[in-house]
SETORKE-225131 format. One line per 2 residues: number of its first residue (from 1); their letters; for each residue x, y, z of C-alpha. Coordinates in nm, 2 decimals, padded with zeros to 4 digits. Each point is the difference from the previous one (the first is absolute). Layout:
# residues N
NUM = A = X:Y:Z | ...
//
This chain:
# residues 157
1 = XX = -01.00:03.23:-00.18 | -00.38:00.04:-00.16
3 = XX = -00.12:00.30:-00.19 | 00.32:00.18:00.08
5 = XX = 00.09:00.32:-00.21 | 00.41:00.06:-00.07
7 = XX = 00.06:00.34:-00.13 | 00.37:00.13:-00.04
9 = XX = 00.13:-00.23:00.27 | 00.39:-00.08:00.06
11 = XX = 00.07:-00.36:00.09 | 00.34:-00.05:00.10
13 = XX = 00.11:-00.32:00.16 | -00.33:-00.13:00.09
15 = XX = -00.05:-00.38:00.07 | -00.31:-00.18:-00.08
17 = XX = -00.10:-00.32:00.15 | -00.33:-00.15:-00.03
19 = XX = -00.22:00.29:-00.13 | -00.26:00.00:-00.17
21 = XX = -00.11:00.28:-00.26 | -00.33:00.07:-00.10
23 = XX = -00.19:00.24:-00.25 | 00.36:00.21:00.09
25 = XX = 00.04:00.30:-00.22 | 00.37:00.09:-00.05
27 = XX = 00.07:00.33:-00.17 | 00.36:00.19:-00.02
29 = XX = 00.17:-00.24:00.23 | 00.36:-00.04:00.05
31 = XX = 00.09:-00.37:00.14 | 00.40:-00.02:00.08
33 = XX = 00.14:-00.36:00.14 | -00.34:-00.12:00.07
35 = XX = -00.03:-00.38:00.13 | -00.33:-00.14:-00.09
37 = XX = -00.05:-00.38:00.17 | -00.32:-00.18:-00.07
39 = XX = -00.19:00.31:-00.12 | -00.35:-00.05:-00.12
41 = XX = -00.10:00.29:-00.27 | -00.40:00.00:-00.14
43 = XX = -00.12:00.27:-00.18 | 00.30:00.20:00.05
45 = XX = 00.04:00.35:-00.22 | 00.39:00.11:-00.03
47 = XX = 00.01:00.34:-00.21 | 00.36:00.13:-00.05
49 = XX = 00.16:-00.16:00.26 | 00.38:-00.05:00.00
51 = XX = 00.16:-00.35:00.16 | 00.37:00.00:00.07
53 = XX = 00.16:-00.27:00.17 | -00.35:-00.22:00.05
55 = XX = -00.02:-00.35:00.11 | -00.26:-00.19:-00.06
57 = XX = -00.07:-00.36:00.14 | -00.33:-00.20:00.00
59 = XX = -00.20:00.30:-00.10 | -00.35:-00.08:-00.17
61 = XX = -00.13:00.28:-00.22 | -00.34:00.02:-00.15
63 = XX = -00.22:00.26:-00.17 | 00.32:00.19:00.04
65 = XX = 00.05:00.35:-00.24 | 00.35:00.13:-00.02
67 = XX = 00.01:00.32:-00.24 | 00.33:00.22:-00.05
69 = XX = 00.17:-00.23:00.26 | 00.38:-00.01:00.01
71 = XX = 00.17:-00.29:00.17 | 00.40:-00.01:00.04
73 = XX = 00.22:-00.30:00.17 | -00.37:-00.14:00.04
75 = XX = 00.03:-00.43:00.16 | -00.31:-00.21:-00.03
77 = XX = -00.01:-00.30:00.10 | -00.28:-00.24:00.01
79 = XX = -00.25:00.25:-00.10 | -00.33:-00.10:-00.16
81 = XX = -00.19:00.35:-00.27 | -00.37:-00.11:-00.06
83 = XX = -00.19:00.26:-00.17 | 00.25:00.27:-00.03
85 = XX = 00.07:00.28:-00.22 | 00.34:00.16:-00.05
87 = XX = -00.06:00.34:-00.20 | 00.38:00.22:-00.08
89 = XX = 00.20:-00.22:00.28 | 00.35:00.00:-00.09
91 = XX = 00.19:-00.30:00.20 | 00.40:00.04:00.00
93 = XX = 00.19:-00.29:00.19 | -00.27:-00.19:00.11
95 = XX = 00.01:-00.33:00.12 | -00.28:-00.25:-00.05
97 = XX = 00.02:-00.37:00.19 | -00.31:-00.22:-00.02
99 = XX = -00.24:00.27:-00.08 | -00.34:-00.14:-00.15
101 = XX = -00.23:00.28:-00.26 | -00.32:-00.04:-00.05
103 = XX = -00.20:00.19:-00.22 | 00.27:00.31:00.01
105 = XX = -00.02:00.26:-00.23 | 00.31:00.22:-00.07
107 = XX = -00.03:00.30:-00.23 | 00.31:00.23:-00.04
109 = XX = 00.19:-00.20:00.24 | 00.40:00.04:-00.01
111 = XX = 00.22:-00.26:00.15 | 00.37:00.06:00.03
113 = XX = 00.22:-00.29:00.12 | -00.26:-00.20:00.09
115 = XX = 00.05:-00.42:00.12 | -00.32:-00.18:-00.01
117 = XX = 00.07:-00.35:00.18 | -00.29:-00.24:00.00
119 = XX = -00.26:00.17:-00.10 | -00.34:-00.04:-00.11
121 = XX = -00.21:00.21:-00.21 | -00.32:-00.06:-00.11
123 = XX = -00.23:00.25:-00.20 | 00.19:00.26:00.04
125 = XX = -00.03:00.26:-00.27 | 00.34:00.23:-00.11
127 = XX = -00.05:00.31:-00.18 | 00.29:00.20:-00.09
129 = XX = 00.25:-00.18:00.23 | 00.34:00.04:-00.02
131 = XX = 00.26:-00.24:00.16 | 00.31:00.11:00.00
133 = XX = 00.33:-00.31:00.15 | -00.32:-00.19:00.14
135 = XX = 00.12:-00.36:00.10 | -00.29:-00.23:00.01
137 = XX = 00.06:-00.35:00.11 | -00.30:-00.26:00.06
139 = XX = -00.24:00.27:-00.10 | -00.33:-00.16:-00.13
141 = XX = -00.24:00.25:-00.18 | -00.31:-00.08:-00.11
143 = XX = -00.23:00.22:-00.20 | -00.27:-00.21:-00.06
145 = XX = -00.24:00.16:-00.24 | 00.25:00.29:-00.07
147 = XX = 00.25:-00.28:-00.13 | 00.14:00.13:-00.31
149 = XX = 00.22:-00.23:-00.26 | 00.24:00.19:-00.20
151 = XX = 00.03:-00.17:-00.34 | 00.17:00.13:-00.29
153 = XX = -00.30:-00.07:-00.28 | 00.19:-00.11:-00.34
155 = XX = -00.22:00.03:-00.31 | 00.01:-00.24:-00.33
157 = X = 00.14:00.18:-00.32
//
């Protein structure tokens, strides 16, 4: 898929395998028990689109835009973000396995019941994120020059 335009489409029990998205604009799209295998994403824009019952294995994302996206029962496994920025996505029951960030911004993000398993996060920047019964194990963030020590400064009387 290259320079492909989605506007107001329905997915419903669509299987991908092998694909390959590029400079895809996504806009209004509804995506029910989608099966994404080995999906390559670059410069992907997803503008309100709703994900319900999405798995996600060996997917690569970069230069990826998600704004106003809603993902429900969402799996991802093995899936490498580099570059991509998450604007009002709420996440509720999502499942993270081995998933690598890379220079990920989140703004506004919501995650609900959330299990992060393995993963990695580097420069990746969270603006107003709530996590709600998030369950990280073997998560490594890094924030690099962000890095911020909270230390509680005691003064001499």
């Amino acid at each position: 898929m290259t320079g492909v335009e989605m506007t107001g489409v329905e997915m419903t029990g669509v299987e991908m395998t092998g694909v390959e998205m590029t400079g895809v604009e996504m806009t209004g799209v509804e995506m029910t028990g989608v099966e994404m295998t080995g999906v390559e994403m670059t410069g992907v824009e997803m503008t309100g689109v709703e994900m319900t019952g999405v798995e996600m294995t060996g997917v690569e994302m970069t230069g990826v835009e998600m704004t106003g996206v809603e993902m429900t029962g969402v799996e991802m496994t093995g899936v490498e973000m580099t570059g991509v920025e998450m604007t009002g996505v709420e996440m509720t029951g999502v499942e993270m396995t081995g998933v690598e960030m890379t220079g990920v911004e989140m703004t506004g993000v919501e995650m609900t019941g959330v299990e992060m398993t393995g993963v990695e996060m580097t420069g990746v920047e969270m603006t107003g994120v709530e996590m709600t019964g998030v369950e990280m194990t073997g998560v490594e963030m890094t924030v690099g020059i962000q890095r911020r020590t909270y230390l509680q400064h005691v003064g001499h009387l």
